[in-house]
C-alpha positions in Angstrom: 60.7 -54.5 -98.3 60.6 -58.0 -99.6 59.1 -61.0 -97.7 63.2 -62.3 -97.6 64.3 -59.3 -96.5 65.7 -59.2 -92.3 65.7 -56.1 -90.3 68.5 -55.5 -88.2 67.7 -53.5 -85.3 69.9 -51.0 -83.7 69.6 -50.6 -79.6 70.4 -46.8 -77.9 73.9 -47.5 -77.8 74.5 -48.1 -81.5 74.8 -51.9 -81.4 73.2 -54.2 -83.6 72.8 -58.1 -84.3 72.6 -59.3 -88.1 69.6 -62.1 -88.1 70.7 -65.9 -87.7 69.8 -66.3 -91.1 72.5 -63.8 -92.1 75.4 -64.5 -89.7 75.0 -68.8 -90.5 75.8 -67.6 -94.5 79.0 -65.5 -93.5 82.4 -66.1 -92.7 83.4 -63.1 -91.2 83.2 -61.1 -87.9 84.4 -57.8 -89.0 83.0 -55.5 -91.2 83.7 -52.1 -93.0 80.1 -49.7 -92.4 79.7 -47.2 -95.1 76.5 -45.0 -95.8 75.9 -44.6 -99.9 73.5 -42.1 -101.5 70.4 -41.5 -98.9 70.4 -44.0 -95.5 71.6 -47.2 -97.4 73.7 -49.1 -94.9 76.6 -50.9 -96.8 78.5 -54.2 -94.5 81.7 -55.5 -96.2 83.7 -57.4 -95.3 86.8 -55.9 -93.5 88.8 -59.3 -94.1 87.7 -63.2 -94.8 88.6 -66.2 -93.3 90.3 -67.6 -95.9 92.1 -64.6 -96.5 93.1 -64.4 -93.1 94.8 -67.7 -93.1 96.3 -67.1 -96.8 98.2 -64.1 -94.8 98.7 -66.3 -92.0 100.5 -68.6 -94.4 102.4 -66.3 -95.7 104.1 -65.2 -93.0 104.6 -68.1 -91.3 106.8 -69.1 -94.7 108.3 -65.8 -94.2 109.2 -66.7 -90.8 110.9 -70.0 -91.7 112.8 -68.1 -94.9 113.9 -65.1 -92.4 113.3 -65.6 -89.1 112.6 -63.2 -86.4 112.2 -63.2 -82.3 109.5 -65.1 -80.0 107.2 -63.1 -77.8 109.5 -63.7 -75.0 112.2 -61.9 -77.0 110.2 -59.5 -78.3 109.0 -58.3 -74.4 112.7 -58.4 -73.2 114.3 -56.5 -76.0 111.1 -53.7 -75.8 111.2 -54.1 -72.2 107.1 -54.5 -72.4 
């Protein structure tokens, strides 16, 4: 363990919190957990900000170009 190095404790339930340190350098809240070779913990990113709003973008053009139904339409026609 380096002297930069954060732990990132794990309660009974499974939950954890990443150190300030770490969560002020990220963007994102969601993240893909995978366990490599041995115990080694891998976070990635499940999607970015920016590539959130880049999709956002994109289908708010695809909206205008094809239109679709509000919300209100949406839970009439599907009765929800």
């Amino acid at each position: 363990m380096n002297t930069n190095d954060d732990i990132f404790s794990i309660n009974e339930r499974g939950s954890g919190t990443l150190p300030i340190n770490i969560r002020q350098k990220i963007s994102v809240r969601h993240f893909v957990c995978k366990i490599e070779k041995g115990n080694r913990i891998v976070l990635e990113p499940l999607q970015t900000r920016e590539e959130f709003y880049a999709e956002l973008e994109a289908a708010e053009k695809d909206w205008e170009k094809n239109g679709g139904i509000t919300l209100e339409e949406f839970a009439k026609k599907y009765d929800v």
